[in-house]
N, C-alpha and C positions, 0 to 999 in steps of 0.2 A: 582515223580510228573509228568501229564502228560505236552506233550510239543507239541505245533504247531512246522512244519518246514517251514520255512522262505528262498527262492529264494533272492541271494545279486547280484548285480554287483557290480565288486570292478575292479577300473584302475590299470591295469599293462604294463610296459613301451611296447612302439610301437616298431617291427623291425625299426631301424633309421642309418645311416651310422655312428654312435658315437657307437654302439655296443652297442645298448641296442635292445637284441632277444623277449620277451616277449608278448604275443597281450593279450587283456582285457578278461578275463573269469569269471568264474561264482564260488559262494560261496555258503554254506547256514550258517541261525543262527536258535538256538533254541529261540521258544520264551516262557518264560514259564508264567504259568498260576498264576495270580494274586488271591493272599491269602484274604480271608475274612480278618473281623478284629477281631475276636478269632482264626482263627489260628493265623493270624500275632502276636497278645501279645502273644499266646502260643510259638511261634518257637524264637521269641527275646526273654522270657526266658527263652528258653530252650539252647539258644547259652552262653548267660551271662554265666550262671550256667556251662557249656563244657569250654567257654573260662577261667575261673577258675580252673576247672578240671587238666586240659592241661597243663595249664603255658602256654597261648598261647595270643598271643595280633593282633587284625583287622586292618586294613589297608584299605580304599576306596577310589578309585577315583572320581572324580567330579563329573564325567558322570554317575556311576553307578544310582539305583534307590534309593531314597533319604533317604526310611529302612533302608539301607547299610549305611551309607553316618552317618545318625543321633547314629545309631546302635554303630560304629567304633569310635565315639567324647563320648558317652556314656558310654564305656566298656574302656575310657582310651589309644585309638585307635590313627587314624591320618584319616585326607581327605585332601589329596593332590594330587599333579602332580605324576608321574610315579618315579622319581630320590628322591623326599622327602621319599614320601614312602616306598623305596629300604633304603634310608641312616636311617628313624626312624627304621623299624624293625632290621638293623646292631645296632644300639646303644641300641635296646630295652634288656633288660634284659631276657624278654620271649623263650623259647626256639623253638615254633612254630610260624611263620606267617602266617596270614589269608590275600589273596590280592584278593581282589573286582576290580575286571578289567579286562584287558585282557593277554595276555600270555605271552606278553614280557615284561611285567609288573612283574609276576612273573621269570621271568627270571633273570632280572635286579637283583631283589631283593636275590637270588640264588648267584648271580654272586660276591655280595654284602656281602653275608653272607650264603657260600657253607656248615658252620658246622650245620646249622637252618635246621629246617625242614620248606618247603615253602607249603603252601595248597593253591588251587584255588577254587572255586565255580564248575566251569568248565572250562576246560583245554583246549577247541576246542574255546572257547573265543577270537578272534584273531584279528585281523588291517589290514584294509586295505591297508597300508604303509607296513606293515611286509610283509605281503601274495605278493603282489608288488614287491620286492626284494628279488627275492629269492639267496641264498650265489651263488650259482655255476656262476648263468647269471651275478651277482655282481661281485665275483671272477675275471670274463672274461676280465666285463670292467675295474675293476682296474688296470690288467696285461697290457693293451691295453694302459694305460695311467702312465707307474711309475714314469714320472715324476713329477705327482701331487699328494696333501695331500690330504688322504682321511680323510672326515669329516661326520660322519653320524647325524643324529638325534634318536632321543631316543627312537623310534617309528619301532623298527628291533631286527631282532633275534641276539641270541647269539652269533650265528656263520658270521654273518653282522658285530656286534660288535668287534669282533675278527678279522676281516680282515679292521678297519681301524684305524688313526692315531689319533683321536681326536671324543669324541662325544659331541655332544650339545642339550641342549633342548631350546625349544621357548623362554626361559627367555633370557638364554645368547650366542644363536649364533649371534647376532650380534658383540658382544664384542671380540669374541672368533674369528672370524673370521676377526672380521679388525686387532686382532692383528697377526693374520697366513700374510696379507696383508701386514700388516706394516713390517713384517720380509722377503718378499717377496715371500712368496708361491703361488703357482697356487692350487686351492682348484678342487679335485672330491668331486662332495655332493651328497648324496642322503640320503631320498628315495623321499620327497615334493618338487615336481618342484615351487608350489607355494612359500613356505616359503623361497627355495632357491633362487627362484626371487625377493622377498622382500628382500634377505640379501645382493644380488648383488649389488639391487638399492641402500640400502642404502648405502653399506661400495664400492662399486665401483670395489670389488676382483676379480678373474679370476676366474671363478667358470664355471667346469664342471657341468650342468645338470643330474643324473638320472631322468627317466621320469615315477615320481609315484606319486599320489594324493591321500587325504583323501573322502572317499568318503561323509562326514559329510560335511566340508569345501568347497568340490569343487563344491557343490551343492547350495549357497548362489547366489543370482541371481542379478546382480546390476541394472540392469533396474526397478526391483520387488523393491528392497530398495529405490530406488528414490524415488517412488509413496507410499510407507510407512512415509520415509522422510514428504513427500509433507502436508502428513495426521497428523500429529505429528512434525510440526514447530521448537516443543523447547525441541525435544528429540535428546541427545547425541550419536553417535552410536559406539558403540565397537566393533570390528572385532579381531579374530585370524590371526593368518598372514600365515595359512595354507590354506586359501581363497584365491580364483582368483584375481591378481591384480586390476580388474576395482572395486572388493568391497572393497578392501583395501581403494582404492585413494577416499572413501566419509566417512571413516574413522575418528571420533575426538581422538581417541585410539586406536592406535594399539597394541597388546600385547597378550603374555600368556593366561592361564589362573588366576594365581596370579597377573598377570598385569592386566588383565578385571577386578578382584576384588578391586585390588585399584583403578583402574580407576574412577568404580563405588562411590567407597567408598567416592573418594578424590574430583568428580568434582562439581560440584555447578549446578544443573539439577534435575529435577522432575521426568522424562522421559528415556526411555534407551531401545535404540533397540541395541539388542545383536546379532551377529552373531559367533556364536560356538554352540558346541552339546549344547541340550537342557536341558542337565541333569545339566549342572550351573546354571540354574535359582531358584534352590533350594536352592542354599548356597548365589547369590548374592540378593534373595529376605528375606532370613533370616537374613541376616547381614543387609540389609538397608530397614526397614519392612516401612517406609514414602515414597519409590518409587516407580517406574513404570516400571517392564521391558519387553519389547517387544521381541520374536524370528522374526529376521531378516527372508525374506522369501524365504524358497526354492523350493515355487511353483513359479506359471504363465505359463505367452505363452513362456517364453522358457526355462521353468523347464522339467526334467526328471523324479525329486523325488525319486534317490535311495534310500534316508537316511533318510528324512523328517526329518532333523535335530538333528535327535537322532541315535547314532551307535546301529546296530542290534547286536552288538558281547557283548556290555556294557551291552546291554539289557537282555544278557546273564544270568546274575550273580541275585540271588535270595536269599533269608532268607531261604526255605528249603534246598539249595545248602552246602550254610555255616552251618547250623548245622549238616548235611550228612557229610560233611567232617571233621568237627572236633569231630564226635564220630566213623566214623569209618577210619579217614586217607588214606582215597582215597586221588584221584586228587593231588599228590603230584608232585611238579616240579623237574624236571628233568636236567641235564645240563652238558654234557659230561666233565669229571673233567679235560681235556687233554686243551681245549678251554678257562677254566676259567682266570687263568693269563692270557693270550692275551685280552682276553675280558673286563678283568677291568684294563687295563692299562688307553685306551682313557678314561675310566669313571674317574678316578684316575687321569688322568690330567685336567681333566675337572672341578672336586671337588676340586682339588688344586688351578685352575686358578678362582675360584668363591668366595672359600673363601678367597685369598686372594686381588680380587676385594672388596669384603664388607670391608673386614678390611681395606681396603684403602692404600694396599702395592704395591708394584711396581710387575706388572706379567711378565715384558720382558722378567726375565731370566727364565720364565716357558715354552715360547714359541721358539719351539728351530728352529736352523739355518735352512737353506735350506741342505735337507739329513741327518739331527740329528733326524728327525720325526720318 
């Protein structure tokens, strides 16, 4: 299929005296060309029919395109966050996964389950957060600091994951890191300066800065929200907490993306201006078809507009992509076998300390001493 190329800026941390080398460069995304609607019913099934073939089961993230998204719920699949989707394709029975997202996404899910064959749409599909921290300049600053836990987010490559103590995703760093607090650790986080300033404010921990931003998130404009606000009275607003602090603090939810769905789901409102990529407005307008939701805005007088609220790398991933790959098993993910144990340790603690948070168990003795990390 033919494909537009697409110019990205994506933040990568600034030379700073903390030892972060990196200055902001340039990316591209494909963007590909949107299917009539006989191809479209043509190519879903012609994927149905491969994902039977195969033994093979779909996997989409929120963000992708909503084909994807309906396709993956469809065919017996999953739509979720980056860590569900790595843990359903480990328990799936299927011997191939299909991941509609971006590269660390399928990484994860690799990391997760090394004996699977992993397939992607496309493989150049990437994060602004990932491309942002790269291992070596990360490598640097962790040596530069051993006396703190390294803590990443789920939003890094393999070899990121592999170089630190503990990962977390949006749901549960805060939890995760007031209990590193409560044992008295000094936390390195990276790669979201924003989310890691929301986890400071709230739990109070000592937390080293990496300095890397979603280009999706960081582009949410609070002055532009006010005057949205102002327009819409009785509309609730949801923000990701990978957003700039001043759009956080007009926030009535802050949260995930499973947290913005229950947000949505749970509060008593007609209205809903949302701040996160735009590719959720699919799942939180299907599930609550009586209301309203608004994309929070990333223009104005002091917008930039990398993103326009939809990641260009998400935008990546296609219906001709997915049925390319599961009839001829390209785009297969890759994941030096040497890295693997390192790399799903932190996930591995991280899945221990969440499910035994739901269960309603005591996590102290998961979270270990100062120098046990």
């Amino acid at each position: 299929m033919n494909m537009a190329m697409k110019e990205v800026d994506y933040e990568q941390p600034q030379a700073d005296v903390s030892g972060s080398v990196c200055a902001t460069k340039h990316a591209w995304a494909r963007v590909p060309v949107e299917p009539s609607q006989s191809e479209r019913a043509a190519l879903k099934g012609k994927i149905r029919h491969l994902l039977k073939e195969k033994n093979a089961v779909m996997v989409s993230h929120y963000y992708v395109h909503p084909d994807l998204q309906d396709l993956a719920e469809e065919t017996g699949g999953l739509v979720s966050d980056s860590l569900e989707m790595a843990r359903f394709g480990r328990d799936h029975s299927a011997k191939t996964l299909v991941v509609s997202g971006v590269r660390f996404m399928g990484e994860t899910a690799k990391i997760l389950s090394p004996e699977k064959r992993i397939l992607m749409p496309d493989l150049e599909a990437t994060c602004s957060l990932d491309l942002g921290c790269p291992v070596e300049e990360f490598s640097a600053f962790c040596d530069a600091h051993p006396d703190r836990t390294v803590v990443v987010y789920a939003n890094t490559s393999a070899a990121v994951k592999a170089r630190s103590d503990w990962l977390v995703t949006s749901s549960c760093a805060l939890d995760i890191v007031r209990a590193l607090k409560d044992k008295g650790h000094k936390i390195l986080w990276a790669p979201d300066r924003h989310l890691g300033g929301y986890i400071q404010r709230e739990t109070g921990a000592d937390m080293l800065m990496w300095n890397g931003s979603c280009i999706v998130h960081n582009e949410f404009k609070a002055i532009e929200l006010q005057g949205l606000m102002q327009q819409h009275p009785g509309a609730k607003v949801l923000v990701h907490p990978e957003s700039p602090a001043d759009v956080i603090a007009l926030a009535d939810a802050v949260g995930s993306t499973s947290g913005i769905l229950k947000a949505a789901h749970d509060m008593d409102a007609r209205e809903f201006i949302v701040a996160t990529d735009n590719g959720m407005m699919h799942k939180l307008r299907t599930l609550n078809p009586g209301k309203v939701f608004l994309e929070a805005p990333t223009s104005g007088n002091s917008a930039t507009c990398k993103s326009c609220a939809h990641c260009p790398w998400m935008a990546m991933n296609s219906l001709a992509d997915v049925a390319r790959v599961l009839e001829t098993g390209a785009n297969e993910v890759q994941v030096d076998p040497a890295i693997i144990p390192r790399a799903r340790l932190p996930i591995d603690r991280m899945l221990a300390f969440t499910s035994a948070l739901k269960g309603g168990h005591d996590t102290g003795s998961l979270v270990p001493n100062i120098g046990a990390a």
